[in-house]
LOLOLUM-762316 format. One record per residue (C-alpha): x, y, z. Coordinates in steps of 0.5 Angstrom, whole numbers, padded with zeros to 4 digits, always signed. Last residue first. Layout:
BEGIN
XYZ
...
END
This chain:
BEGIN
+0446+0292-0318
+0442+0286-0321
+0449+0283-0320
+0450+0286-0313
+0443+0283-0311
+0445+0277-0313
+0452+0276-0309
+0448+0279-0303
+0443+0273-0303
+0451+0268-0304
+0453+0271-0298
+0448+0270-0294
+0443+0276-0290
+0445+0276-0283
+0446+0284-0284
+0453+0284-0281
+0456+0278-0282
+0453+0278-0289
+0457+0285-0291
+0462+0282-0288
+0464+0276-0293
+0462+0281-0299
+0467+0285-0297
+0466+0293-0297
+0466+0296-0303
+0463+0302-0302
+0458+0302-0306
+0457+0294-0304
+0456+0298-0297
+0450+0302-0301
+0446+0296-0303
+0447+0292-0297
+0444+0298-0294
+0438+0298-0299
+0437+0292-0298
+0436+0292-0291
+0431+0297-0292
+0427+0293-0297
+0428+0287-0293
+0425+0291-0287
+0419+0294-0291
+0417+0287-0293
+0416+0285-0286
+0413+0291-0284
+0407+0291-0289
+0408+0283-0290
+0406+0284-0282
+0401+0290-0283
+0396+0284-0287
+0398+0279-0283
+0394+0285-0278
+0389+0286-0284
+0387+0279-0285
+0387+0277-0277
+0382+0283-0277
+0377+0281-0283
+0377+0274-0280
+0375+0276-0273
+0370+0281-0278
+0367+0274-0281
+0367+0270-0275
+0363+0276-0271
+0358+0276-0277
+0357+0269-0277
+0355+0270-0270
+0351+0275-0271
+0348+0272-0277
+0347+0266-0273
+0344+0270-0267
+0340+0274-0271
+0337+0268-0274
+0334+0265-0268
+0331+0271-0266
+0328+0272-0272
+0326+0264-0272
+0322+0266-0266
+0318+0271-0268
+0313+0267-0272
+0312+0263-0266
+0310+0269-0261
+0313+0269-0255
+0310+0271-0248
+0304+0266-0250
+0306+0261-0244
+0307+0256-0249
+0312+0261-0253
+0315+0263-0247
+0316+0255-0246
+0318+0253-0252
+0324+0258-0252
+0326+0256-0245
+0327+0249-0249
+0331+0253-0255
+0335+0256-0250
+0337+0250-0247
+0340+0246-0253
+0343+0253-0255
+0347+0253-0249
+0348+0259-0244
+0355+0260-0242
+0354+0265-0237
+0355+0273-0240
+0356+0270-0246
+0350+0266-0247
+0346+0270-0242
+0347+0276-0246
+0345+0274-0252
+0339+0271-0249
+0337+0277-0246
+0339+0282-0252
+0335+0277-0257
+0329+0277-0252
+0329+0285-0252
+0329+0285-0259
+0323+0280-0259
+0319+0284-0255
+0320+0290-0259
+0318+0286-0265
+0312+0283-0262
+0310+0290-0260
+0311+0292-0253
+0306+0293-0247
+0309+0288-0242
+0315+0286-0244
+0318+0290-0240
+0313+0289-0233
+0314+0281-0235
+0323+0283-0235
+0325+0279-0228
+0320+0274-0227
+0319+0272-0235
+0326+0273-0238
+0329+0271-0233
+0326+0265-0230
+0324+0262-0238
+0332+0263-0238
+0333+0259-0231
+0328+0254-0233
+0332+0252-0239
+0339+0252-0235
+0343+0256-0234
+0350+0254-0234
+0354+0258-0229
+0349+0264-0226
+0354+0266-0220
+0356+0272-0223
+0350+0274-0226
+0346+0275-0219
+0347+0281-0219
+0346+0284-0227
+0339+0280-0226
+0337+0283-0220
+0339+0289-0223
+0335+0288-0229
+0328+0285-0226
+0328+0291-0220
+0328+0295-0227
+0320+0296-0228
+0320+0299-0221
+0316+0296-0215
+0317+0301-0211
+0319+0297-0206
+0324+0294-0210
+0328+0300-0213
+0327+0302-0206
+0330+0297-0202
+0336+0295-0208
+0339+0302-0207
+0338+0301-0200
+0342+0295-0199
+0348+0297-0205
+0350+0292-0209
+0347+0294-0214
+0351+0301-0214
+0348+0307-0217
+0353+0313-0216
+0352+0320-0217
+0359+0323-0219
+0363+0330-0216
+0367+0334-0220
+0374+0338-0217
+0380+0341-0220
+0384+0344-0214
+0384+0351-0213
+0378+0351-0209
+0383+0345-0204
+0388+0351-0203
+0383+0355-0200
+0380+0349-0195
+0388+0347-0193
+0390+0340-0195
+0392+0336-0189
+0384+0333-0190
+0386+0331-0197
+0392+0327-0195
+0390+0319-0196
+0385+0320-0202
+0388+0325-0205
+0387+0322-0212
+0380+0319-0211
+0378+0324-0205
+0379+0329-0210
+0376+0326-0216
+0369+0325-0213
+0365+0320-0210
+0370+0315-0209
+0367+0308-0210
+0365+0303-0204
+0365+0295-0207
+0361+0290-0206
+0364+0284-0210
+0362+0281-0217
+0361+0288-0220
+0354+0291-0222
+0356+0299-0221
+0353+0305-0226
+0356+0311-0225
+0352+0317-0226
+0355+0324-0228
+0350+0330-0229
+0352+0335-0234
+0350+0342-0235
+0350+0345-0242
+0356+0349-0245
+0354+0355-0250
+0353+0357-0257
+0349+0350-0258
+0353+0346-0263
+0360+0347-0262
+0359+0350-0254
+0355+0343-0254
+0361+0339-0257
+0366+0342-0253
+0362+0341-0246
+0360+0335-0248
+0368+0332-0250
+0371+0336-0244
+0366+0332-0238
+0367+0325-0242
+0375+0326-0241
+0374+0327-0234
+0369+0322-0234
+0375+0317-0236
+0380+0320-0232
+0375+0318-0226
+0374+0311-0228
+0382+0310-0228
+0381+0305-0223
+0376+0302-0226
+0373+0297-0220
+0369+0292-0224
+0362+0291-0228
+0362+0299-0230
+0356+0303-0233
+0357+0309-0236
+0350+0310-0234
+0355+0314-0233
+0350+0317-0236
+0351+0324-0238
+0345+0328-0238
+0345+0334-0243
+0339+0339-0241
+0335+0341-0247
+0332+0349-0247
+0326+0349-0251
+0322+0347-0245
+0323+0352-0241
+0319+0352-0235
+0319+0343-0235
+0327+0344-0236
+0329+0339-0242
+0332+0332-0243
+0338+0329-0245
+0341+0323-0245
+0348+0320-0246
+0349+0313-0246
+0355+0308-0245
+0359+0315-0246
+0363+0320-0251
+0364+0316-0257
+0364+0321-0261
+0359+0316-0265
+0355+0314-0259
+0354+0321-0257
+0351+0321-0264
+0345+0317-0261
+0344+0323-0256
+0337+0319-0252
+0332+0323-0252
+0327+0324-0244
+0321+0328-0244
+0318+0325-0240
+0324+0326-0234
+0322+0335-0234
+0328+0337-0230
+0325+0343-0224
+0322+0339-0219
+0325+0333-0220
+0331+0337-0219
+0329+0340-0213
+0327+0333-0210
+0334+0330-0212
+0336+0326-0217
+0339+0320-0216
+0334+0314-0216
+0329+0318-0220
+0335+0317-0226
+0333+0309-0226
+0327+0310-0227
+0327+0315-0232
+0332+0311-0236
+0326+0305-0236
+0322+0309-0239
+0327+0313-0244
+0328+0306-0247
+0336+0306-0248
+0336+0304-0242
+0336+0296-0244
+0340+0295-0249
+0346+0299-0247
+0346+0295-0241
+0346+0289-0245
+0351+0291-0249
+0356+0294-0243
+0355+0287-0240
+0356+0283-0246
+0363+0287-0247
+0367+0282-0243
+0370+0282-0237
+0376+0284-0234
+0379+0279-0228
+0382+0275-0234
+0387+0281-0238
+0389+0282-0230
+0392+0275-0229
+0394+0276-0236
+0398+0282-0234
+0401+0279-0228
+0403+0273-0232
+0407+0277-0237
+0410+0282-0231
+0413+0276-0227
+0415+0273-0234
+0419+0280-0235
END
């Protein structure tokens, strides 16, 4: 039992945290920025065919839960007719082996939605996004994961009756991916680069941050309102605070910077800061609201119990069993027993 226990909190650490999902969430949801990245795994008939400036995020999705971000856009000689992209986009920052399960359940979960609204089930790209600490090589589809080390011995025509579904998959680790994101000279080189070298990042200092947020996301900034900017900032730096330890001390140095460097604007600067007060005063808030409802649940079970228990005490007094036993078998002491007797 304490070899299991050591084991799951052994795995509970290799996890990480939600920071990566957030960000990542933050900085596709820009349809630019998503193009660019889907651009690297579409092929040149889909190009062709799929019209990327017309790229809508599927707010909904999030409230079904169906993926990290689910993406649509529509035919260039059907304008009307929208495909559904999931985007497994559906990012992963460690070797899930349950991933395919996952995209299998998303798979369903589109089909069955879009049959509802549309009349008809639409097509669906998936894509994994891997940012993890060590290169890994994923399956590319759910055959070779689950008969990975028999798959060749399985006849071809047996194989067509196995269920099957292929992923694209967008690693950061991998050479070539880096290689054209780079020599293309795409917006996003900033974003995997940064995804990249995070965990190695301990305690960045001022210069790191002021780094990042100029070097790695100037083309992204570049263009947007002063809100806008101050959003993506706020993402950034909440991102480097849980994602590496980043100190307010050193923030606020890197802040002085942006702002003297007129990345920043003075104004907004108290919003970011302010955010993330009420952010973390909010997750104190919502830590507590969870504690409360689990005592909450406890004195429910708890009560439920000494409910229970009475009422067997009650129906063994009934059959007036000795006090001495009832409080050897219910643990309850003789003299609570006599107590409920007597309101009997």
């Amino acid at each position: 039992m304490k070899k299991k226990l050591k084991q799951a909190r052994k795995n509970t650490r290799k996890k990480p945290t939600c920071s990566h999902d957030s960000f990542f969430k933050l900085v596709f949801s820009d349809p630019k920025l998503a193009r660019e990245l889907l651009e690297l795994t579409l092929t040149k008939a889909e190009n062709q065919v799929f019209n990327l400036n017309d790229i809508k995020l599927e707010k909904d999705s999030h409230k079904k839960q169906l993926a990290d971000l689910v993406l649509s856009f529509s035919f260039k000689n059907y304008p009307k007719e929208r495909m559904a992209l999931l985007t497994i986009l559906e990012h992963k920052s460690y070797h899930d082996k349950d991933a395919f399960e996952q995209f299998l359940k998303y798979q369903i979960l589109i089909r069955e939605l879009s049959i509802k609204q549309k009349g008809h089930p639409l097509p669906i790209i998936l894509i994994l996004f891997y940012h993890g600490k060590q290169p890994m090589k994923w399956k590319k589809s759910l055959q070779e994961e689950d008969f990975k080390d028999f798959l060749s011995k399985i006849p071809v025509e047996t194989r067509e009756n196995m269920l099957n579904f292929k992923l694209r998959i967008i690693n950061t680790k991998d050479p070539k991916i880096r290689k054209i994101v780079r020599n293309k000279g795409s917006k996003i080189w900033g974003v995997i680069k940064l995804l990249d070298e995070v965990w190695d990042i301990k305690e960045p200092s001022a210069e790191k941050v002021k780094t990042i947020v100029k070097d790695y996301f100037g083309d992204i900034l570049n263009g947007k309102t002063k809100r806008e900017v101050n959003e993506t900032v706020i993402g950034i730096v909440e991102y480097l605070r849980d994602a590496t330890g980043l100190k307010l001390k050193e923030w606020q140095k890197a802040e002085q910077g942006l702002i003297e460097e007129g990345i920043l604007n003075k104004g907004g600067i108290m919003n970011i800061r302010e955010v993330i007060k009420e952010k973390g005063r909010w997750e104190g808030k919502r830590e507590g609201m969870r504690k409360g409802r689990q005592e909450g649940i406890q004195k429910g079970i708890e009560k439920g119990i000494q409910k229970g228990r009475q009422e067997v005490i009650l129906n063994m007094l009934k059959e007036k069993m000795n006090i001495s036993v009832i409080s050897k078998v219910t643990g309850l002491p003789a003299r609570e027993i006599k107590k409920l007797k007597n309101g009997a």
